[in-house]
Each structure stands twice: as C-alpha cells, then as structure tokens.
C-alpha positions in Angstrom: 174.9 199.0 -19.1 172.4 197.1 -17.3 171.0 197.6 -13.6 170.9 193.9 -12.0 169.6 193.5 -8.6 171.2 196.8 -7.7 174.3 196.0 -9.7 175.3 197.5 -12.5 176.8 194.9 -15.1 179.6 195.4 -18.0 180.5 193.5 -20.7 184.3 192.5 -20.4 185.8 190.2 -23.4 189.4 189.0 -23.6 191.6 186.5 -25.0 193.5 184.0 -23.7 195.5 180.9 -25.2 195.1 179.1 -21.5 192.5 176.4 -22.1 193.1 176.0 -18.4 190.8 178.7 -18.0 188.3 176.9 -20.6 185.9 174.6 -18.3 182.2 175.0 -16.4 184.2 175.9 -13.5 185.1 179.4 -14.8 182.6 180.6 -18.0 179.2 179.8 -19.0 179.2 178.2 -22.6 177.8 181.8 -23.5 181.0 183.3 -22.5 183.2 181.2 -24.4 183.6 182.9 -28.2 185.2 181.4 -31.2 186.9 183.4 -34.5 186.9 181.7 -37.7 188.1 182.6 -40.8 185.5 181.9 -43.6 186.5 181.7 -47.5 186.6 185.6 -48.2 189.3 186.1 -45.3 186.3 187.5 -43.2 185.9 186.2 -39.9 183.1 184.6 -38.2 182.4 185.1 -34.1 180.4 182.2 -32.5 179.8 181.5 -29.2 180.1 177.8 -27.4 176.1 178.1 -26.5 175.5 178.4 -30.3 177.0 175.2 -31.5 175.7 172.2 -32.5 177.3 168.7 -32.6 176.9 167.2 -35.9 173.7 165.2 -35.0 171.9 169.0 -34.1 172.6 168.4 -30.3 173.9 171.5 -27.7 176.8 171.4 -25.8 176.3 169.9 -22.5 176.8 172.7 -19.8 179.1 169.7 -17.9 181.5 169.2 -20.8 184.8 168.9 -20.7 185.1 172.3 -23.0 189.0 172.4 -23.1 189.4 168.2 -23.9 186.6 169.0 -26.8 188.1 172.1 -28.6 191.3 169.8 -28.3 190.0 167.5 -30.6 188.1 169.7 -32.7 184.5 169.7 -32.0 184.1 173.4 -31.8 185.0 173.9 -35.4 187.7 176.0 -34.5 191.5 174.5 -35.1 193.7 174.7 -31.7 196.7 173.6 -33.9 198.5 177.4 -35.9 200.7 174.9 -37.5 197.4 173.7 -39.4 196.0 177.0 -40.3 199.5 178.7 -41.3 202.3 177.6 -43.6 205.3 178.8 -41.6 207.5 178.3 -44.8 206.0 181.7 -46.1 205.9 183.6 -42.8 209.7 184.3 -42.4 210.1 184.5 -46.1 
C-alpha cells in the first residue's frame, strides 16, 4: 500500500471483454494490460503505456484505444475464432 495525499491507494486489476470501457475517458494507458501467449504456451503481460507502433512511437494518450485493439495494433487478437480452432474444442 501506498499513502497518497492522505489516501491510502490499492491496486485493483480485473477483466472485462466490454471495450466500451476501453477509452481515455475511463483508464490511463498504464491501466490497460494485455495477455499474450508466446511460443512455449507461456504468457506475456504488457501494458498499453509500454507499446510501441511499428515506427518506435507511444500511444497517444487521446487514442481511440477500443477502435485500435479492434484492428490489431496492440498485438493482441480481439477475434477467439483466430486464436482457437473450435473444431477441436467440443471434440
């Protein structure tokens, strides 16, 4: 725990699939966490305010976060039909 001000501050983390809840209105980019899955089945955690685009810039604090993890800029994939083959899951 922290003291702040006279305040004392806890982390809190959940999940959520509601990108409606994903914008600069709501979280800071370094409350917004990602979960990858890397090669080994391992899983990677990485937070909005670490990633880079692909020319090395940050993530503008005023983007549209939910419109760019959409279209995959994040690095994580929005779409389970692309990360599981759903022939093998009821079989």
């Amino acid at each position: 725990m922290r003291k702040n001000r006279g305040r004392i501050r806890n982390p809190t983390g959940f999940t959520s699939h509601d990108l409606s809840t994903m914008n600069n209105e709501v979280f800071r980019r370094d409350e917004i966490w990602f979960v990858a899955k890397g090669n080994s089945q391992n899983s990677k955690l990485y937070s909005l305010v670490e990633f880079k685009t692909a020319n090395g810039e940050v993530i503008r604090r005023d983007a549209k976060y939910d419109k760019q993890y959409l279209e995959g800029k994040y690095g994580a994939d929005p779409y389970l039909k692309r990360i599981i083959d759903w022939g093998t899951v009821n079989a």
